[in-house]
N, C-alpha and C positions, 0 to 999 in steps of 0.2 A: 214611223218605224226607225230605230236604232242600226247604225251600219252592224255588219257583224266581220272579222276578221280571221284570220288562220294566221295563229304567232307560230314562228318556226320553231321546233323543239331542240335547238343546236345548244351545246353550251359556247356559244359567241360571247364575245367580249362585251363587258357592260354597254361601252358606249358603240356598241351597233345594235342597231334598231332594223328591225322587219316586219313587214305582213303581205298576206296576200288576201283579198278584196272575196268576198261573195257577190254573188247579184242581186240579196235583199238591201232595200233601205235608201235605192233612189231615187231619179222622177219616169228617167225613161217607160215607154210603155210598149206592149208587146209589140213584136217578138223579140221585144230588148229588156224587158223591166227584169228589175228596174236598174241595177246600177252599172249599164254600162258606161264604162269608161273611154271606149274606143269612137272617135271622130271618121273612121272611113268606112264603117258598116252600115249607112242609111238610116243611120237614128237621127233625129231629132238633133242639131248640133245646138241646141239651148239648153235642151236637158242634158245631153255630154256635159257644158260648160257646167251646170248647176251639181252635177254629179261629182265631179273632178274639185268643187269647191267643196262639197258636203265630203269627199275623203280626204283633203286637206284641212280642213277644222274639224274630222273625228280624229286623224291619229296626230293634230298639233304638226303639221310638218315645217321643217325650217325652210324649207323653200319650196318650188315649185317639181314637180317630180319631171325631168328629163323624160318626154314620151317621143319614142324613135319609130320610124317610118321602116317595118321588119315587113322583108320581102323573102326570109328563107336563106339570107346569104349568109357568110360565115364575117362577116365585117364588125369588128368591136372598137367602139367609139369609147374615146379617151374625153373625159368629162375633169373640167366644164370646158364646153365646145358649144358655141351657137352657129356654129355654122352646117355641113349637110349631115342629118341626122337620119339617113339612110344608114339603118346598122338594124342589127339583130342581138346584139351584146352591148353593154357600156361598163367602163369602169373608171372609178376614181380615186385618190389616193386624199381625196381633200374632203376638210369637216362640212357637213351640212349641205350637202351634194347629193342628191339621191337621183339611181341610178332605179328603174322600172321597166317592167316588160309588159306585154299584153298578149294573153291569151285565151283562146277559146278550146284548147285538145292538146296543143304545143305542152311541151313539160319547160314550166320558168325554172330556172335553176340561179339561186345566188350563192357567192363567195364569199367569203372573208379568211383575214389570216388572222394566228391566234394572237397577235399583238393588237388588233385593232385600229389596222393604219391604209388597209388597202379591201377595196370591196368591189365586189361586179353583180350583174342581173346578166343572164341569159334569156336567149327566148327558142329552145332546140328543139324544132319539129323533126321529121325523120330526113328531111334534106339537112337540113343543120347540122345533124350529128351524122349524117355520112359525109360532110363536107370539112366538118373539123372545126367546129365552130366553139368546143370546149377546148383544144389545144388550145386556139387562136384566143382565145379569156385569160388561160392561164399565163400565155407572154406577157402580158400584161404586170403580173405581180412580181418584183421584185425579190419578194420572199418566195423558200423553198417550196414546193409543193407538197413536203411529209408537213409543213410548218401552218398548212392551210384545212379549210374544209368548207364542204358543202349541203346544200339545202333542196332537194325537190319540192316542190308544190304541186298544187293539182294540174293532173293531167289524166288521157283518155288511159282505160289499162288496157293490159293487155288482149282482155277475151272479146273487146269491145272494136278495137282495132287490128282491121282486115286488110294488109297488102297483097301484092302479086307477088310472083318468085322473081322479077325486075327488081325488084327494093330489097330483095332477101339475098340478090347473087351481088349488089354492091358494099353489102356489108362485109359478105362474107369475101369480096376481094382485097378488103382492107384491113379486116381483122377476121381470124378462123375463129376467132374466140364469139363471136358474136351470135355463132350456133345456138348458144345457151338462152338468149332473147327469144327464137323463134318458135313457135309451136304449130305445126299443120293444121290447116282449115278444113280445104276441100281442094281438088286436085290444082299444082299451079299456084296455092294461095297460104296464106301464112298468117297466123296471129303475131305483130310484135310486141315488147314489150320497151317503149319507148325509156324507162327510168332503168331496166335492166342493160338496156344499151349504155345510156349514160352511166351506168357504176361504175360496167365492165371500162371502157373511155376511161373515166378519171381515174380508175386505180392501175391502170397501164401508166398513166402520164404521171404516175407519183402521189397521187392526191386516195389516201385511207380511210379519213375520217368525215362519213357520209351518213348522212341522216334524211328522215322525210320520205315522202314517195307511197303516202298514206290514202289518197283521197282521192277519186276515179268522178273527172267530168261529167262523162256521158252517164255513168250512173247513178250520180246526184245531182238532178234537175233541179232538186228545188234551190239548191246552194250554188249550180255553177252552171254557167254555159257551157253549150257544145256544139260544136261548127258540125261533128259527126250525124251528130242527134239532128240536128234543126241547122243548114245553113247561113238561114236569115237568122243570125243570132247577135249578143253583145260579144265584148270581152272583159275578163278582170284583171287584176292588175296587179303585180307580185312586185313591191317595191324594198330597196333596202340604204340605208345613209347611215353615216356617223356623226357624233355629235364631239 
């Protein structure tokens, strides 16, 4: 079986290149199969290693994709760095540098600016983006923020993901605007809408031109993992570099 991919629908500059990974087409086997990517979920670390080489010779990559040790915190790792790779963001300004995130509900979010010279991967679950984990991406770029733009991937949506009103009153003490993300459950509880969050975030911090935000984890089993659905699960892998 043929990997399959999700090309970002941005108009991005020629020479930046992305994709984000499904779970058909690698060796893992349930309740990972098959392509997961991620070494700290109890797969099989042979089939990881064999999966990670089968996504590297399906999209031609020039190097090896940066895979960072995301624990939720808002820390963006400046690439190329081998050294602690404790980050939940990366970004690089350099050719042939790919920058990846891994997730399983998490919304991957990449950047680039419209010249083609600086790029990032996030990985913003709902601590992420109530911790500032997009502002702390876009320090990073040099360039203006009207001058850049952005990409969601898969992620859990909104009818599918159920918080308490604890996770609802920290948004709402950072930004009022964030009301607009949340939709009532049942008493105390709240639907969020993790990409809705993220819009409202970038188009505060300057950043307009937003794309993606199309494809719901937990409700495409057969194309994506989901930590929601099934804990024991893989992750995929939302990668982007310039050539």
């Amino acid at each position: 079986m043929t990997l399959e991919f999700i090309r970002p629908d941005w108009p991005a500059p020629k020479n930046i290149h992305a994709a984000t990974t499904t779970r058909t087409g690698g060796k893992s086997l349930a309740p990972f199969c098959s392509l997961n990517l991620a070494d700290h979920v109890g797969d099989n670390l042979d089939a990881v290693l064999q999966n990670r080489l089968l996504l590297k010779q399906s999209l031609n990559l020039p190097s090896e994709p940066n895979w960072l040790t995301q624990t939720h915190s808002t820390r963006v790792l400046q690439l190329p760095n081998n050294q602690n790779r404790d980050a939940d963001a990366s970004f690089t300004k350099e050719k042939n540098v790919i920058c990846s995130v891994l997730t399983a509900d998490c919304l991957p979010i990449l950047l680039c600016d419209n010249a083609g010279t600086e790029i990032a991967a996030v990985h913003a679950g709902w601590r992420g983006l109530a911790d500032g984990i997009i502002g702390n991406a876009l320090k990073n770029f040099a360039t203006s923020p009207k001058e850049l733009m952005a990409w969601f991937g898969p992620a859990i949506c909104r009818h599918k993901f159920e918080i308490d009103d604890s996770v609802r009153r920290v948004f709402m003490h950072n930004n009022i605007e964030s009301a607009e993300a949340f939709v009532p459950s049942k008493p105390d509880h709240w639907f969020l809408d993790l990409v809705q969050i993220a819009r409202i975030q970038l188009k505060m911090l300057g950043v307009t031109h937003i794309y993606g935000g199309k494809y719901c984890t937990y409700s495409d089993a057969d194309r994506f993992f989901s930590y929601r659905r099934h804990p024991e699960t893989g992750r995929i892998a939302t990668l982007i570099w310039m050539s």
